[in-house]
N, C-alpha and C positions, 0 to 999 in steps of 0.2 A: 576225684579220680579222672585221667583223663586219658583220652582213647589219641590214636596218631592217622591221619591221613594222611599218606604219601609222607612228606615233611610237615605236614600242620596237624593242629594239632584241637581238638576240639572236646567241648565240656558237657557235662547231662545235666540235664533240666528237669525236674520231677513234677508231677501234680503233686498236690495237697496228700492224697494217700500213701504216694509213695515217702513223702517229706515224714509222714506220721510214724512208718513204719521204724525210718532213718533213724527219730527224733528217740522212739520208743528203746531202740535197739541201744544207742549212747546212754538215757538214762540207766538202762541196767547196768551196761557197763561200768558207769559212775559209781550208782548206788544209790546217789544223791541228786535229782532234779535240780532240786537249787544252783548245786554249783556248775551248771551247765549254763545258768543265768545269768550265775556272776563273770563267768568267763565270757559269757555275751557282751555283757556290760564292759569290761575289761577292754573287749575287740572294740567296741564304738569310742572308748574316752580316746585309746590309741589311734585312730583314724581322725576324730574330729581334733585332737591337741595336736596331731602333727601336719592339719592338712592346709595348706597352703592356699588353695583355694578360696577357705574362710575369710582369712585377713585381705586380700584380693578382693573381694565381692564386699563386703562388709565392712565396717568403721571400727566396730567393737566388737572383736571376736574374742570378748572375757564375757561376754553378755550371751548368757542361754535363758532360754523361754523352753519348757519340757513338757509337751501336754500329754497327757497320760489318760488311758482309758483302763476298764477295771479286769481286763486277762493277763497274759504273760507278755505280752507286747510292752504293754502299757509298764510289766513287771522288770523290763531290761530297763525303759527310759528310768523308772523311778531309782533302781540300783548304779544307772549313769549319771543321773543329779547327784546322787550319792558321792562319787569317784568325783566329779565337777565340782562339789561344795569343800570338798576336802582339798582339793589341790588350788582353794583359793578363789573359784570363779563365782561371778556375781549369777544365780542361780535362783529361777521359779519353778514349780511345778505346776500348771495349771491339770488340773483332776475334771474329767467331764465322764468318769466312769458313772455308768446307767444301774448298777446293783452292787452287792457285796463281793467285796475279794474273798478269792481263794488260796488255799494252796500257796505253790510261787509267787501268786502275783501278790498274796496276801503278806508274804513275811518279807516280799521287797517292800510296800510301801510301810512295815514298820521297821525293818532296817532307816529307813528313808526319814523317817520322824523321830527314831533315836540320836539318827546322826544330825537331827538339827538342819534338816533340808526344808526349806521352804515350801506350804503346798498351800492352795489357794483354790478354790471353784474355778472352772473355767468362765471368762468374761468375755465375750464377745466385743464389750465395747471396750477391752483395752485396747491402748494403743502399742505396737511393734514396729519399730521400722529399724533397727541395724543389731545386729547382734544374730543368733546362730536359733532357730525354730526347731525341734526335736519332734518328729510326728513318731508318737509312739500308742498311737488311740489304738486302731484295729491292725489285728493279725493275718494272717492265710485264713483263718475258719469266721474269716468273716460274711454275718448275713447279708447280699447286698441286693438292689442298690442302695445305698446310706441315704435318710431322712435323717428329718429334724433336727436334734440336738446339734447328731454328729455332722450332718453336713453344712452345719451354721460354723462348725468347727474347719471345716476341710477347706469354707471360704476364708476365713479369718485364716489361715495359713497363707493362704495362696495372695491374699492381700497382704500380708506382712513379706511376703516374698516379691512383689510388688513393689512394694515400698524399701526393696535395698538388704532384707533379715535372706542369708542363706540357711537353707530347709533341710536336714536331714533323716530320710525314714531308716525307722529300724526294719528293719527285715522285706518291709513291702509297702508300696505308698496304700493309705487309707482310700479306699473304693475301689481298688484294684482287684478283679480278679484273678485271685493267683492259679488259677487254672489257664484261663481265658486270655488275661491282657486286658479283657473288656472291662468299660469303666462308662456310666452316668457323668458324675465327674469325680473328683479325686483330687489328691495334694498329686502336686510337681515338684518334685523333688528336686535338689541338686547335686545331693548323693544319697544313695542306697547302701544301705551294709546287709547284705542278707545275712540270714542264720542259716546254718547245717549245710543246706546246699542252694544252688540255685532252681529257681521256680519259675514254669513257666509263662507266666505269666510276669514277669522283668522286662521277655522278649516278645510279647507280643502285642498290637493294637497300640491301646493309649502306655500300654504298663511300658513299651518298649519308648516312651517319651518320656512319661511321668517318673519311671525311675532315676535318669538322668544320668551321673558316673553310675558305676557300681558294680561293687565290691563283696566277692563273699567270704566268709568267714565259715570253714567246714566246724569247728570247735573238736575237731576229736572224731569225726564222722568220715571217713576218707577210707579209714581202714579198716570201716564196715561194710561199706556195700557190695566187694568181693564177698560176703556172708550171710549177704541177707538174699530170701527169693523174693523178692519185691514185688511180691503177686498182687498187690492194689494200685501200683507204679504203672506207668508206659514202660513196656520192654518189649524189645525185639532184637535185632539184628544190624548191624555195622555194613558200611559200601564193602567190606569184603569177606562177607559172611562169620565176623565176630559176634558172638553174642555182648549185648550190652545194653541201659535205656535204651528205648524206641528214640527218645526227642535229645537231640544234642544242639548244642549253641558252637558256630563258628564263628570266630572274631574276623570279620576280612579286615581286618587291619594286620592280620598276619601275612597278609600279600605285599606289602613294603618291600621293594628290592626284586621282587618275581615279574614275571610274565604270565601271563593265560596259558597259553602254551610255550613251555622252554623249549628250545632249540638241540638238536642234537649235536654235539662235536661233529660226527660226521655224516649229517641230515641231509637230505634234500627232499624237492616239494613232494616226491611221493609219500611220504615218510608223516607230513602232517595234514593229508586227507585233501578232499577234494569238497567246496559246498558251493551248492546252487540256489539260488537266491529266487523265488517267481512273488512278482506282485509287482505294486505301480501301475492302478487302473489310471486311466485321465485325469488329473488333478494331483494324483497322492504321488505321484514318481519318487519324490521326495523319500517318502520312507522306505522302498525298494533300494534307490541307492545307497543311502545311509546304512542299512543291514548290512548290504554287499561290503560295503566298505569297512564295516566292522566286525565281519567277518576275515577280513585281509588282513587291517593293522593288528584283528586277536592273533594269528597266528597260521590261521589255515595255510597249504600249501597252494592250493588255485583255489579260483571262486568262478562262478560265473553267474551272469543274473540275467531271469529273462523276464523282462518289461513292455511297459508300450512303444510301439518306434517313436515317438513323440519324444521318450527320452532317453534317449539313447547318446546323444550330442553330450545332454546334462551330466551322463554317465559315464563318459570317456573321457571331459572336461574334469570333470573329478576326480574319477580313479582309471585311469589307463590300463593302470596291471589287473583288471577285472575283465575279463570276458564277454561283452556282452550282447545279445541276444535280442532281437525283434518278434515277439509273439507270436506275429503273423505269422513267420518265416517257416514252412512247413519241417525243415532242417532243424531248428532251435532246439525242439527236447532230443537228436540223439546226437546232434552236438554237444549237449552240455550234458548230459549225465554218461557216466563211467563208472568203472570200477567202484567200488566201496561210495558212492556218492554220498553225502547228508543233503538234505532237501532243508531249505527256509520257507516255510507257505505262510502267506496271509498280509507282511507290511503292506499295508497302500489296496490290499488287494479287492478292497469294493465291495459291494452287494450288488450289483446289476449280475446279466446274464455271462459277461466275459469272465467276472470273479470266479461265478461257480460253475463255468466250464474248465478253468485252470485248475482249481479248486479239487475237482472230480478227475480231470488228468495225470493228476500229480498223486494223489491217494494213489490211484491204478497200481501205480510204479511198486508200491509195496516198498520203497525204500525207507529207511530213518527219517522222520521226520519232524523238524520244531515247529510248531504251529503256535502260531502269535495274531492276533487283531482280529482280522475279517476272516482268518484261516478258523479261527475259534466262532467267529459267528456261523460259517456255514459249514461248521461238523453241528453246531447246535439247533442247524435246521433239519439233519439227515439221521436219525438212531440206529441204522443199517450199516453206514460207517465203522471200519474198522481200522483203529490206526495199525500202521504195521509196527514189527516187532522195533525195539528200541529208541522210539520215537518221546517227545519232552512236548508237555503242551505250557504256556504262560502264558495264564489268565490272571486279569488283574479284578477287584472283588465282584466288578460290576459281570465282567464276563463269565465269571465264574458263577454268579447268582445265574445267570442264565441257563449254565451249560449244567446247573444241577436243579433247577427250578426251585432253588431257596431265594428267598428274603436277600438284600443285601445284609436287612443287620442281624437274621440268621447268619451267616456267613461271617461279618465278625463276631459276634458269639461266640464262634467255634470254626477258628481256624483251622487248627490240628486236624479236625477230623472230616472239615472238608475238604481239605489238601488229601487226606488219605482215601476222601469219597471218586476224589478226581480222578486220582490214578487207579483206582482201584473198578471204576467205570470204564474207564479209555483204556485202560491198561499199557499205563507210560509214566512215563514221571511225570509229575507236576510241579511245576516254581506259581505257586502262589502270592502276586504280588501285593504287599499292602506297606505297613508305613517296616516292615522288615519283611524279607521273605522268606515263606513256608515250605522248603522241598520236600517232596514225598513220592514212595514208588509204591507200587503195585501190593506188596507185603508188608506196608506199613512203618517202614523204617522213614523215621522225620529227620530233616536238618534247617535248622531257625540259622538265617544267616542276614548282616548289614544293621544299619540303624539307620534314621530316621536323617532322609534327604533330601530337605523341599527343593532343590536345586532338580530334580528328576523330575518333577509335580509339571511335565509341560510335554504338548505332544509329540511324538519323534523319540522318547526314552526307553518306552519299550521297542522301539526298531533297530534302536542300539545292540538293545541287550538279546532280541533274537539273533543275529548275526553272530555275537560273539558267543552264544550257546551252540551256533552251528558249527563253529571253530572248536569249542568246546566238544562237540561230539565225535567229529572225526579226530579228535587227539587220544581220548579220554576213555582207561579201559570199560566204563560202564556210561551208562547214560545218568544215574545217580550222581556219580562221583562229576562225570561233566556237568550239569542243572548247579551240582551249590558251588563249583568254582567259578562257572560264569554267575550265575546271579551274586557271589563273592566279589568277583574282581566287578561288577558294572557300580556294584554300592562304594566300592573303595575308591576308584577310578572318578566316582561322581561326588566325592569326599573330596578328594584331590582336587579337581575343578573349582568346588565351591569356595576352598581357600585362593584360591589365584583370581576366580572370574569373580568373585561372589554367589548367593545363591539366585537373586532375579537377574541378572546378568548373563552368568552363563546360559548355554544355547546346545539342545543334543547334537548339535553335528559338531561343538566342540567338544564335547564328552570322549569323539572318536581321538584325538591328539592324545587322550590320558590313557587310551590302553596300550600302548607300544613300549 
């Protein structure tokens, strides 16, 4: 089922409970659990026979290796050897199930030995190197983190994928939590076929790598969930007061051909807001102008930035159509703020004493405000601090362990619900940054958006992405709906780079060229 923002258009993500209630609700409808199996099964032969990628990557894409564990996971792979031995392909099962079959998983693997499918113990020391890996061991209700057997199992994958064999999990890679994303370690997939619906865990932490493509397969489940009350589900409320999931997936790849901010036919600068950029203590100028300037080419109508005089030369050598501002200059703040202002606090902007006198000047104002870097360390020194109304904080994991006194790897854990602690503290939205980003406001509504882009992994990325979230605020009828379009288009934008510049190559002040 999928909900429409603006023109885009985005999908729900469930925990485990809610996946169960989905799951429950289709078998009755069926009658028959089984053949909800078999049509699983059905969706992966159709995916891996026609998928291109395979013969691409691999030498011998008639060669499967299907290792099977003893649930229902294990119970798709085994009825897919099935579908695979019949249509002719050279076909193993290796079986590293820890107890007796049940149920489905039970009358897949004697389907599976009537039809003359090959099953074997799993062997650690076999050898795999071209042909097509089926991780069909563990499901969503898996205990984790994975030992022994299985995790001798989850290397032997990950080395045969190594070695040239592309890997396909059925529904969710082995060690993943499909709540969390969080993973020990885990198979890396090359594709993913989820069952029913998608799970959160696809998109977040490792799961949001480890997945790899992927692909889901609702089986019949689309034209349930208008009917189900999903009371063990994440539910809540849409950017404009829809009911629907709490946690949605947005593809920014659905920004191809757009802008951050589109342009009116008959626009002018008033029309797309006005944002004021402060930071750039001695040293960091750098990321004060960077912001400004990325708040220009997102869209904004004026920008203005007020920096050190030191850089100011730097700043007008760059962007001339930027406004800008000397600290000192007692003039500076009622120069630069007006009407409807959005405020940028924190790129460059230090921890000495000038940081958090700017710092504390700019709160005052009570205007909107994005707070990013050092803006986030010195709200995380003050608990008196009140952000004003409509304002977007982007803390990246380490800031965020801060500003809620968790663990970092508390904090991956449990993304979801620190994104919701965040905002639900500071009372603002939060963009969450990690290897995808986490938006969330104040009542709990999530939105998972980007994948995984080492090309961003260098300092200067987040001063990008504040500037174009402040562009983003003064366009944008909510501060929700602006948080996951900018942190949308900074993921896509840093996509786009990576194929042109490469990923160690590219440089965030050229990231700024990719948002125009």
């Amino acid at each position: 089922m999928t909900k429409r923002i603006e023109s885009f258009s985005v999908q729900p993500a469930f925990d485990v409970a809610g996946i169960r209630q989905i799951e429950t609700a289709l078998f009755d409808a069926e009658g028959d659990s089984f053949s909800v199996m078999q049509r699983a099964a059905n969706a992966l032969f159709k995916h891996i026979s026609t998928n291109k990628h395979i013969a691409t990557k691999s030498s011998n894409s008639q060669r499967f290796i299907v290792i099977v564990g003893g649930g229902n996971n294990g119970g798709d792979g085994l009825v897919l050897a099935l579908l695979l031995t019949q249509a002719g392909m050279n076909v193993v099962v290796l079986d590293c199930a820890q107890g007796e079959r049940k149920g489905d998983a039970l009358k897949a693997y004697e389907a599976a030995r009537a039809g003359n499918v090959l099953i074997e113990p799993f062997d650690a020391m076999r050898e795999f190197t071209h042909g097509v890996v089926v991780d069909g061991v563990l499901g969503i209700g898996a205990r984790l983190p994975i030992t022994g057997p299985v995790l001798s199992v989850v290397r032997w994958i990950n080395s045969a994928k190594e070695m040239g064999a592309y890997v396909v999990a059925i529904d969710i890679s082995t060690g993943i939590d499909s709540d969390t994303g969080y993973a020990e370690e885990c198979v890396y997939a090359d594709l993913t076929v989820s069952m029913v619906q998608r799970k959160l865990g696809h998109y977040l932490g490792a799961g949001a790598i480890a997945s790899g493509r992927l692909i889901n397969e609702a089986l019949g489940s689309n034209s349930l969930l208008s009917k189900l009350p999903l009371s063990g589900a994440l539910f809540g409320q849409s950017l404009h007061g829809q009911s629907q999931s709490k946690v949605h997936w947005f593809d920014s790849h659905q920004l191809a051909q757009n802008t951050p901010c589109p342009r009116y036919p008959d626009g002018h600068k008033g029309r797309y807001g006005h944002v004021a950029v402060f930071g750039g203590d001695h040293g960091y100028g750098g990321a004060a102008i960077m912001a400004s300037e990325a708040a220009s080419k997102s869209g904004a109508g004026t920008v203005a930035l007020v920096t050190r005089g030191e850089h100011l030369a730097a700043a007008l050598a760059r962007n001339p159509n930027v406004m800008t501002f000397d600290s000192a200059n007692d003039r500076a703040m009622g120069l630069v703020i007006r009407k409807n202002t959005v405020v940028v606090l924190g790129p460059g902007l230090g921890r000495d004493l000038w940081g958090r006198k700017v710092f504390q000047e700019v709160i005052d104002l009570a205007l909107p405000v994005v707070l990013d870097a050092d803006g986030l360390f010195w709200l995380s020194q003050d608990s008196s601090v009140c952000l004003p109304e409509g304002s977007i904080i982007t803390p990246h994991i380490g800031e965020a362990s801060r500003l809620l006194g968790w663990s970092v790897d508390e904090i991956n854990r449990s993304l979801i619900k620190a994104s919701i602690t965040l905002a639900k503290k500071y009372h603002c939205v939060a963009i969450l940054k990690g290897v995808t980003s986490v938006v969330a406001n104040s009542m709990g509504t999530v939105y998972i958006t980007g994948k995984s882009e080492p090309v961003l992994s260098k300092g200067g990325s987040g001063d990008v992405l504040s500037g174009l979230v402040g562009a983003a605020l003064a366009y944008y009828k909510t501060p929700l709906e602006a948080a996951l379009i900018a942190a949308a288009w900074h993921n896509y934008a840093a996509g786009e780079m990576a194929k042109d510049l490469g990923e160690r190559r590219g440089q965030p002040y050229e990231l700024l060229d990719y948002l125009e």
